[in-house]
C-alpha positions in Angstrom: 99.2 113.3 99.1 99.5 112.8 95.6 98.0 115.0 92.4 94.4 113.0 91.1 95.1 114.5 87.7 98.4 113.9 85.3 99.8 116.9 84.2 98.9 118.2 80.0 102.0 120.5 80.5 104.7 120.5 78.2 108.3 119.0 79.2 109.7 122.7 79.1 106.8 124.0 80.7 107.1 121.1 83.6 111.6 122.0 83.3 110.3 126.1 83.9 108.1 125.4 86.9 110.8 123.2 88.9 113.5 125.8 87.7 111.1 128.6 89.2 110.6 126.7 92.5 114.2 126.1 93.0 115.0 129.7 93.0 111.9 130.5 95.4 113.8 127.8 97.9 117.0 129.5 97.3 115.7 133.1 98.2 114.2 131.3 101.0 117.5 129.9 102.5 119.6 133.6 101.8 116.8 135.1 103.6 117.4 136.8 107.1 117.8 134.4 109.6 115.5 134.7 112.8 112.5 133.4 114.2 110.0 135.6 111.6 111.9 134.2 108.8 112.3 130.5 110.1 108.6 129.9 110.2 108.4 130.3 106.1 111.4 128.5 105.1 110.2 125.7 107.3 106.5 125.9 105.9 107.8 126.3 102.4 110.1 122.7 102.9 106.8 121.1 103.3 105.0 122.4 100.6 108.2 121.7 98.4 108.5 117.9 99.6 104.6 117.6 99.4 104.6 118.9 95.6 107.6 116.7 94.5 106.3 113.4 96.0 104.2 112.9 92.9 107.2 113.0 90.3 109.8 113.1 91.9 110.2 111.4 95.2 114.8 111.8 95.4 113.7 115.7 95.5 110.6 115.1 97.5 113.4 113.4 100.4 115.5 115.9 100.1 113.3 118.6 101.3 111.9 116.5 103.7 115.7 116.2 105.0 116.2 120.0 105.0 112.9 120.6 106.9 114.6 118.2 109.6 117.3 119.8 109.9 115.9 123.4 109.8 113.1 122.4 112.6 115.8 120.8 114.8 117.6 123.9 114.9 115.1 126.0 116.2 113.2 123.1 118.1 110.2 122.8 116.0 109.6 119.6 116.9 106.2 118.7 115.2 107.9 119.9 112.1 110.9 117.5 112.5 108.7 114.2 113.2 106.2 115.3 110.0 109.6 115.6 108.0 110.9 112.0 109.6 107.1 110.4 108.6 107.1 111.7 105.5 110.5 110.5 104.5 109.8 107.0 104.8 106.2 107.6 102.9 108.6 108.2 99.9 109.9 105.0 100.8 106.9 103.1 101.1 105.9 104.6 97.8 109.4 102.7 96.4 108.6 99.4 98.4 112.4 99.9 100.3 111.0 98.1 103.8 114.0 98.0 105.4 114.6 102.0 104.9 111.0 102.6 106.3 111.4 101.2 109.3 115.0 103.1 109.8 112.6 106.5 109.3 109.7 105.3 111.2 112.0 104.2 114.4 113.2 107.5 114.4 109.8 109.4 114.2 108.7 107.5 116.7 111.6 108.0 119.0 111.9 111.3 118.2 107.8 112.0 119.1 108.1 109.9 122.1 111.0 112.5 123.5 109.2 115.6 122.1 105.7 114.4 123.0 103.9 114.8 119.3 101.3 112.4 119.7 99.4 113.2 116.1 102.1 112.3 114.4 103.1 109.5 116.5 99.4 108.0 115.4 100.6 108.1 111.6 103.6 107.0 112.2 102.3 104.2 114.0 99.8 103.6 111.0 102.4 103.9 108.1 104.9 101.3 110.3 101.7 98.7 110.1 101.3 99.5 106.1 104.9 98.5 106.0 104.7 95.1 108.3 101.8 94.6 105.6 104.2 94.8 102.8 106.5 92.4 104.3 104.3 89.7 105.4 104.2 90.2 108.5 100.6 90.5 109.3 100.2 89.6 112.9 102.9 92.6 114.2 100.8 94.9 111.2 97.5 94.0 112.8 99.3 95.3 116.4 101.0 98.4 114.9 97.5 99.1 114.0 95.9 98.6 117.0 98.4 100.9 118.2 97.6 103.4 115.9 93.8 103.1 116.7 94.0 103.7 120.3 96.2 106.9 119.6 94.0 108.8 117.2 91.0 108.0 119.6 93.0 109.4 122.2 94.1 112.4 119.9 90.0 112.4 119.2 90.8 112.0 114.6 88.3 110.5 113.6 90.1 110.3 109.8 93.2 108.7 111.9 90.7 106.0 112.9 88.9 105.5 109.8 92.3 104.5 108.2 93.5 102.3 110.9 90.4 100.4 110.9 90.8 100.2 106.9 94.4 98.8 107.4 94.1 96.7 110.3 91.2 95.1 108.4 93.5 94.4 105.6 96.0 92.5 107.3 93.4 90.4 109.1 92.3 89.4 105.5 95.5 88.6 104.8 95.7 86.3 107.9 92.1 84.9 106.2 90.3 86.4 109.1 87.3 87.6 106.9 84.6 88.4 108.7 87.2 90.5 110.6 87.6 92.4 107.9 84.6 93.2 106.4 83.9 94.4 110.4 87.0 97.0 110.3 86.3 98.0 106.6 82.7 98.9 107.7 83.8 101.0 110.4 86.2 103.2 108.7 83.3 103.4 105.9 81.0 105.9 107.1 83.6 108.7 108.2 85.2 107.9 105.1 81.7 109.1 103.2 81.7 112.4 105.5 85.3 113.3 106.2 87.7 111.2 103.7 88.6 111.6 99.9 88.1 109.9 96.9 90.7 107.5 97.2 89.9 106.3 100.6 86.2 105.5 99.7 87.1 103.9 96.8 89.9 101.7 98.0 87.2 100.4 101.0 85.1 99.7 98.4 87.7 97.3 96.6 88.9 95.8 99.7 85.5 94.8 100.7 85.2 93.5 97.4 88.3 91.4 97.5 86.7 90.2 101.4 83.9 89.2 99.3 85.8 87.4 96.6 87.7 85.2 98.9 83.7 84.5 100.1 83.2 83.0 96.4 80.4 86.1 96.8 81.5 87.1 93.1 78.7 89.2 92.3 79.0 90.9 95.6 83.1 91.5 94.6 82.7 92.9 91.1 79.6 95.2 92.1 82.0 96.9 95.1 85.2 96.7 92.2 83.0 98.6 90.1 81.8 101.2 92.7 85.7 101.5 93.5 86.8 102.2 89.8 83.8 104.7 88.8 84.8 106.9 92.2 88.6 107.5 90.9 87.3 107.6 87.2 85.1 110.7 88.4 88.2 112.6 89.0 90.2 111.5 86.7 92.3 109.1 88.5 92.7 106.5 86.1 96.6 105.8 87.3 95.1 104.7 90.9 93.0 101.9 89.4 95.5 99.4 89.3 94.4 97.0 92.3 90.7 97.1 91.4 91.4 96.5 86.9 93.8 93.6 88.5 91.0 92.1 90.8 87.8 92.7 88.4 89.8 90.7 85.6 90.6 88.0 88.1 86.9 87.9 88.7 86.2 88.0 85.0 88.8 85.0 84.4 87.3 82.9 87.5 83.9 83.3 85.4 85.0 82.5 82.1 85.2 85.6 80.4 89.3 85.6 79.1 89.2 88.4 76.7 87.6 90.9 79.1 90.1 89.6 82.0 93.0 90.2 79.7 92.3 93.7 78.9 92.0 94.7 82.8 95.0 93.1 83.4 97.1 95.2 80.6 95.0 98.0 82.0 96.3 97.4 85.9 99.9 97.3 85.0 99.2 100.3 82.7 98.0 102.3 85.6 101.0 100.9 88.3 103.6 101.7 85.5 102.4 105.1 85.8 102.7 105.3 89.0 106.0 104.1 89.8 104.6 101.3 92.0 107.2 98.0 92.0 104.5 96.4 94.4 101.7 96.3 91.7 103.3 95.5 89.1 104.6 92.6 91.1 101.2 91.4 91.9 100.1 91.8 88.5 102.9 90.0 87.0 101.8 86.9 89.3 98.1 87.1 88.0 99.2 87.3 84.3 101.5 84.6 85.0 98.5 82.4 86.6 95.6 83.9 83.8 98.6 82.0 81.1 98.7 79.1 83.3 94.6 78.5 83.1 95.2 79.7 78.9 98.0 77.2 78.8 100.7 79.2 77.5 103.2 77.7 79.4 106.6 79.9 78.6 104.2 83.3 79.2 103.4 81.7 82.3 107.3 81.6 83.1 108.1 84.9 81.8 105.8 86.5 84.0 106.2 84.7 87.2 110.0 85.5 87.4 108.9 88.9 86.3 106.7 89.0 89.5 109.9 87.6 91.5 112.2 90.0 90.2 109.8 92.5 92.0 108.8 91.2 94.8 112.5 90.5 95.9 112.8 94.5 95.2 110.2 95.4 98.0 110.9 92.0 100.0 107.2 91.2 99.8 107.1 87.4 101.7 103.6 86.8 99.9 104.4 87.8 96.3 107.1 86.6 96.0 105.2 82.9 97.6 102.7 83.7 95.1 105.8 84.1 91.8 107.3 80.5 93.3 104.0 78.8 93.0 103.1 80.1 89.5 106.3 79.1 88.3 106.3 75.8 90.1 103.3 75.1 88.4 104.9 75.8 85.2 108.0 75.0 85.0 106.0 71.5 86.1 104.0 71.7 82.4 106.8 72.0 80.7 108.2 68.9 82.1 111.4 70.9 83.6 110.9 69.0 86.7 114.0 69.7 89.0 113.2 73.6 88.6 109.5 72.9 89.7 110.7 71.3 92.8 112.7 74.2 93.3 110.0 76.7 93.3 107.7 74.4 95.0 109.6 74.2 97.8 110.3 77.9 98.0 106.7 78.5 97.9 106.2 76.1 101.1 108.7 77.7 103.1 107.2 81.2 102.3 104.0 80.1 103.1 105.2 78.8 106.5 107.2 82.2 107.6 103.6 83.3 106.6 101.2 81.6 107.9 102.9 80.1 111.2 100.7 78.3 114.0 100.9 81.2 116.4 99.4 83.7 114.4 95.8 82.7 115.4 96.1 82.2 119.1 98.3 85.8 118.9 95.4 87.4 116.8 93.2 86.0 119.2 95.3 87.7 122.1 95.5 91.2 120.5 92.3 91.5 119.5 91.3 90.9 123.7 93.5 92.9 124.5 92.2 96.1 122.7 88.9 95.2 123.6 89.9 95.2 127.3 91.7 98.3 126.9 88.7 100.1 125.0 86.3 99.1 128.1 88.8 100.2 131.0 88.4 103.3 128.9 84.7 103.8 129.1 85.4 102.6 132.9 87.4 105.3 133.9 85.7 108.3 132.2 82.3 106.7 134.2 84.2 106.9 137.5 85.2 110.3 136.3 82.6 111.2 135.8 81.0 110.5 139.3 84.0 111.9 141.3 83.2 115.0 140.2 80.4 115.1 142.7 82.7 115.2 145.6 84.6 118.1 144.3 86.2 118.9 148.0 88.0 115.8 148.5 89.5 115.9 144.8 90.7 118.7 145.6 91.8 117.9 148.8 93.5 114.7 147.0 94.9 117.0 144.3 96.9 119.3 147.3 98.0 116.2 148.6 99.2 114.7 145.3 100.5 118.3 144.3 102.9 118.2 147.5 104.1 114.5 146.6 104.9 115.6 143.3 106.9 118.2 144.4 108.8 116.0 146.9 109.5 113.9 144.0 110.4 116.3 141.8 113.1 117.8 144.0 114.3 114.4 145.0 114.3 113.5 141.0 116.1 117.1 140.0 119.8 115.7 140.2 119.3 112.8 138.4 117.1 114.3 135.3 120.5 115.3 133.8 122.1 112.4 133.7 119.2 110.5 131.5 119.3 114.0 129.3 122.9 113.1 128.8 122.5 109.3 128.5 119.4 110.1 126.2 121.3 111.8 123.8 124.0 109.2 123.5 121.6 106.8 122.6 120.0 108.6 119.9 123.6 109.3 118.9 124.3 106.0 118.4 121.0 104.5 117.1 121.3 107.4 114.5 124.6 106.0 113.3 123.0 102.8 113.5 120.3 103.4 111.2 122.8 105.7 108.8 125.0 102.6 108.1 121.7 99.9 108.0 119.9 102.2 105.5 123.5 102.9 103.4 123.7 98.8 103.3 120.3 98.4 102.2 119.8 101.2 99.9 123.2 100.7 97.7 124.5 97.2 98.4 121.1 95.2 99.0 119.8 97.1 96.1 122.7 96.1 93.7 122.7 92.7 94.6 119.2 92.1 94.0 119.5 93.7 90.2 122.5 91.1 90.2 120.3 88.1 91.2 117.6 88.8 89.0 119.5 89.5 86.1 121.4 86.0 86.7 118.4 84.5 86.7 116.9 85.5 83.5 120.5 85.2 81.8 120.2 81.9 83.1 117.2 81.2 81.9 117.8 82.1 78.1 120.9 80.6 78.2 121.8 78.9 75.0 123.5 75.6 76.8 123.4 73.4 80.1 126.4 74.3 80.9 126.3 78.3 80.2 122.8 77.7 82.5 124.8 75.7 85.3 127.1 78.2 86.0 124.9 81.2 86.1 122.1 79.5 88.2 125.4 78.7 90.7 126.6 82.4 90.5 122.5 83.3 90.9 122.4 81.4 93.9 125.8 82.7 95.0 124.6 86.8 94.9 120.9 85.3 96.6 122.9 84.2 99.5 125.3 87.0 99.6 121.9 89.1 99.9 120.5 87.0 102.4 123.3 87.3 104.7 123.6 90.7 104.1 120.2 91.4 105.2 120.8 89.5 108.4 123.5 92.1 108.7 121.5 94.6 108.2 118.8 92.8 111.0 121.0 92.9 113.8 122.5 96.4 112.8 119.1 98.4 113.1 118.0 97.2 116.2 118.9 97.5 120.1 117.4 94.4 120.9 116.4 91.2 119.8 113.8 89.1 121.4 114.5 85.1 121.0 111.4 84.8 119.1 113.0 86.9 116.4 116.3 85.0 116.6 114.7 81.5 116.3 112.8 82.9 113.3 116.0 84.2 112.0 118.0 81.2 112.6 114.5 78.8 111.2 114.6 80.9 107.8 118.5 80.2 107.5 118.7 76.6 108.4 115.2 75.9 106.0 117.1 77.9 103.4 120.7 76.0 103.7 119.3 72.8 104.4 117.4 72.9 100.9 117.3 69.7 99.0 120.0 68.2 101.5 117.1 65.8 102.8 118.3 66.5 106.4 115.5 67.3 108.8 115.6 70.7 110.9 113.7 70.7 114.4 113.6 73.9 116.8 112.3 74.3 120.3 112.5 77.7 121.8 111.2 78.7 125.7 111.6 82.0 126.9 111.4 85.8 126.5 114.4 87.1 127.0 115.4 90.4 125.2 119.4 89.9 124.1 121.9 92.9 122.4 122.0 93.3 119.1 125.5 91.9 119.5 124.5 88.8 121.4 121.8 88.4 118.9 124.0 88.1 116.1 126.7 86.5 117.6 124.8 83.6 118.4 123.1 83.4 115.2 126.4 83.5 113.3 127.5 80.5 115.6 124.8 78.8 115.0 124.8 78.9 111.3 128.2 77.9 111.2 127.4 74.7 113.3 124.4 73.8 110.8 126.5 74.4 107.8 129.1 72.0 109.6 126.4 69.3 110.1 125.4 69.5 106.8 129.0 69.3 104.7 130.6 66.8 107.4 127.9 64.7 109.9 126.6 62.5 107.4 123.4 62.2 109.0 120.0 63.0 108.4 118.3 65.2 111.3 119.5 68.4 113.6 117.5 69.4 116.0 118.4 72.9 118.0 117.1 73.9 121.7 116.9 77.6 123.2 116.5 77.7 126.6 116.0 80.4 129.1 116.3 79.4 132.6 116.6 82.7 134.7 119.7 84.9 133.6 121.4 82.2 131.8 120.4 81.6 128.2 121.4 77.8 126.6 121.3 76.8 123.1 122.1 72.7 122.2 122.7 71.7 118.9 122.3 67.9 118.3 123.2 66.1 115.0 122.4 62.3 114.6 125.8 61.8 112.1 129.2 60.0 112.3 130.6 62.6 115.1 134.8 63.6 114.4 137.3 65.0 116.4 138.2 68.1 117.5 141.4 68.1 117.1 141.7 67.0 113.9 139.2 69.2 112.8 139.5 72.3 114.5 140.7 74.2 111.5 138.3 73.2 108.6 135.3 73.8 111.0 135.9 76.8 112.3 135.2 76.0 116.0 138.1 78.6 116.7 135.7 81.6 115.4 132.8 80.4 116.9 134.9 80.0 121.0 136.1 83.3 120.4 132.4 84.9 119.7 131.1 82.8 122.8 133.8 84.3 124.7 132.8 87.4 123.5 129.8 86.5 125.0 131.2 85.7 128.7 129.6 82.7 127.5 131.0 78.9 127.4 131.1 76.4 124.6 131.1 72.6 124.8 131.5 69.8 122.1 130.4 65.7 122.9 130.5 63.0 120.5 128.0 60.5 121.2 125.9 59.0 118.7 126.3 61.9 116.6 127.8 65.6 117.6 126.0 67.5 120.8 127.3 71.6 120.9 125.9 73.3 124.4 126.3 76.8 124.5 125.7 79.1 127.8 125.6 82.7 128.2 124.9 84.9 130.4 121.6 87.2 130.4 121.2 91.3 131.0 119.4 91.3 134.6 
């Protein structure tokens, strides 16, 4: 996708070629309208967006856009999803998760409606890249799965290769090794006969890094090296940062600390060129660790909130786990103690959203389940395979199955234009949908993340406790304001919300606002019900405001929360074990008016006891 070789051009040269491109695409657009001239314009949008992704990606998207909206209107619907896929590459490119996964929804609708399976396969690929980016490897290692059985259906080989390459990389994220090193060797050998450059060379590093995390360290630096002298052979020097970044951490782990400090300048070097927040994130957090081992303790600070500042960007969970523990660590050397604990404990609860105790036995459970599906594969095409000796009775079975197809087909006629309608409605509205996520994301979440970060480094250099107090409040202040924005933003984009992705919601809230309080949080979830996207935040907003309520007013020390499914009725019991109050005293201050009104809502119900402690039982009722 993108150029191997910066441009020597001049800045008026580079000004003279984009001026001269512009007119072509204006020509373009005042040509004759029709279905001769469609076909260029449309094929000219691509080339456009494909050319501008490497310096320009604003322009690169905007293309994109017009190649949407030219293919919808003369139905060329492999040119619409390609223009939908290739949007939220640019956006991958930028580390913007959120506005991925609007694009990638919509490709993926949009290909399931049209029937494009190719690009349904890369789609499927580029939404597990972007479940990597976030942290959430077990849904990345499905996505990929996904992926993998649609290019061996569509018979791509190169759509395999790079599924296996990225499913292996989340399993060694999940510290699944020897999984892998298997994946990375299977995408290998069609990478030597079919792929490019890059994709040899970044198997090559990730095997190396498989090996690393062995403690194989010759093994690691010899596969580093083979990585580096492929892109170096084309002159791709800006695509070196992840293997300069993991050589020097091999050179620091063997002593060598002038070598590993000129790889690391040279791995930012190369993400700085490129534009790539992500690296430069993950190469903040090794400097920041490399001046931790030197012990340069206010370098080891700088660059761990440097790493933060952007990781919270791309809302990587495991950099920014990684930028808390540095600076834990060093905040703890220089005796600031309080702030330590603070990172510390952010670095746990990273860790946990992480690493949780499902993750294996789910792993376990995908990884069967692909297998299985692979074999009933082979099955069927054995069967096949020997029904075609009895040639008369397919055929007679084919008549037969012909007729009932017809039948159904008439029988089916009057009803196919009510889904059309219906259909359309629904992509009308998850369009809107998306349109206001992505505007919350993209302008608001993006402004209140500069905000946060630029508290926290005011706060930081701040000349006096006091000057530091107030920022680090006003810090915490935009961090929360972001965080409840992007549960916004969570509920908006989706149709549905399963109660595994409300308890986790609710989990990362309650372990977030019950920080430093000392009061445990306990949660106990049965059930697989699928709820709105109004249920699901309804209830979470309720919830929230019944922790925050135990926390400011109960006095006590432990709340414990229950979701229960039990046929079509949903029930969620929040217990607290503190002084208890009442209602009607208290009505007001709590809130408890805002949260009946959403259970009504709801057509749900709402109960309050008071015995040792405070007991809230909510009941709704479930879509059958």
């Amino acid at each position: 996708m993108a150029k191997w070789k910066r441009s020597t051009k001049s800045p008026a040269a580079n000004r003279s070629r984009i001026v001269w491109q512009w007119w072509i695409y204006l020509g373009l657009l005042l040509a004759p309208k029709g279905t001769h001239a469609d076909t260029p314009v449309l094929d000219s949008l691509e080339g456009l967006a494909r050319r501008y992704y490497a310096v320009d990606l604003d322009s690169s998207r905007y293309f994109a856009r017009k190649a949407a909206a030219q293919g919808s209107r003369i139905a060329a619907h492999e040119k619409v999803a390609w223009a939908y896929n290739w949007i939220a590459i640019t956006y991958i490119k930028q580390g913007l998760t959120d506005s991925v996964t609007v694009y990638l929804d919509r490709c993926l609708a949009y290909c399931a409606e049209h029937d494009v399976p190719e690009i349904a396969g890369k789609a499927r690929l580029n939404q597990s890249i972007n479940l990597h980016q976030r942290g959430e490897y077990e849904a990345a290692v499905e996505s990929g799965l996904a992926a993998l059985r649609n290019f061996e259906a569509e018979g791509d080989d190169l759509g395999v290769a790079h599924a296996h390459y990225n499913t292996g990389m989340s399993y060694q994220r999940l510290d699944r090794l020897d999984e892998a090193l298997a994946y990375y060797r299977r995408a290998l050998p069609t990478y030597r006969e079919k792929g490019g450059v890059l994709d040899r060379a970044n198997t090559f590093n990730a095997i190396g890094s498989a090996f690393n995390e062995q403690e194989r360290g010759d093994s690691a630096l010899h596969y580093y090296r083979q990585a580096v002298e492929e892109k170096l052979a084309v002159n791709a020097w800006a695509y070196c940062g992840s293997e300069y970044s993991n050589i020097a951490s091999r050179l620091e782990q063997d002593g060598d600390s002038a070598q590993a400090a000129a790889f690391y300048q040279r791995s930012f070097n190369a993400y700085e060129a490129l534009g790539d927040v992500r690296g430069k994130s993950l190469v903040a957090g090794n400097l920041s660790k490399f001046k931790l081992a030197a012990q340069e303790w206010d370098s080891a600070v700088y660059y761990g909130q440097l790493g933060i500042a952007h990781a919270e960007t791309t809302n990587d969970r495991y950099l920014l786990s990684l930028g808390h523990e540095r600076l834990a660590a060093a905040y703890g050397k220089l005796g600031a103690f309080e702030r330590a604990l603070f990172h510390d404990q952010k670095h746990d609860s990273l860790s946990e959203l992480i690493t949780s105790a499902e993750v294996q036995k789910n792993m376990d459970e995908l990884h069967i389940q692909y297998e299985t599906e692979k074999r009933e594969r082979e099955l069927d095409k054995e069967r096949y395979a020997g029904q075609r000796k009895n040639f008369w009775l397919i055929a007679s079975g084919a008549g037969i199955a012909a007729l009932i197809l017809a039948l159904v087909l008439l029988f089916q006629s009057g009803q196919e234009r009510k889904k059309r309608l219906l259909a359309t409605a629904r992509a009308d509205l998850e369009a809107e949908r998306n349109r206001i996520s992505m505007d919350l994301h993209d302008h608001l979440g993006a402004e209140l993340s500069v905000i946060t970060s630029r508290l926290d480094t005011e706060a930081f250099r701040a000349g006096t406790p006091e000057s530091q107090t107030q920022l680090t409040v006003l810090a915490n202040q935009a961090r929360e304001a972001s965080a409840q924005l992007r549960e916004t933003i969570w509920s908006v984009r989706k149709t549905e919300v399963t109660l595994e992705q409300l308890a986790t919601r609710i989990r990362e809230f309650a372990q977030r606002n019950l920080e430093g309080s000392g009061i445990d949080f306990r949660l106990e979830r049965s059930g697989k019900a699928d709820l709105t996207s109004g249920q699901g935040l309804d209830l979470f907003r309720v919830v929230q405001e019944a922790i925050n309520n135990a926390r400011k007013y109960s006095g006590g020390n432990h709340i414990s929360l229950q979701i229960t499914q039990e046929g079509t009725q949903l029930t969620l019991i929040l217990r607290d074990n503190g002084r208890g109050f009442r209602e009607a005293s208290v009505a007001a201050g709590y809130g408890l008016a805002n949260m009946r009104e959403r259970i009504a809502n709801l057509n749900g119900s709402i109960s309050i006891q008071q015995a040792e402690g405070t007991q809230i039982r909510i009941a709704i009722p479930l879509r059958t």
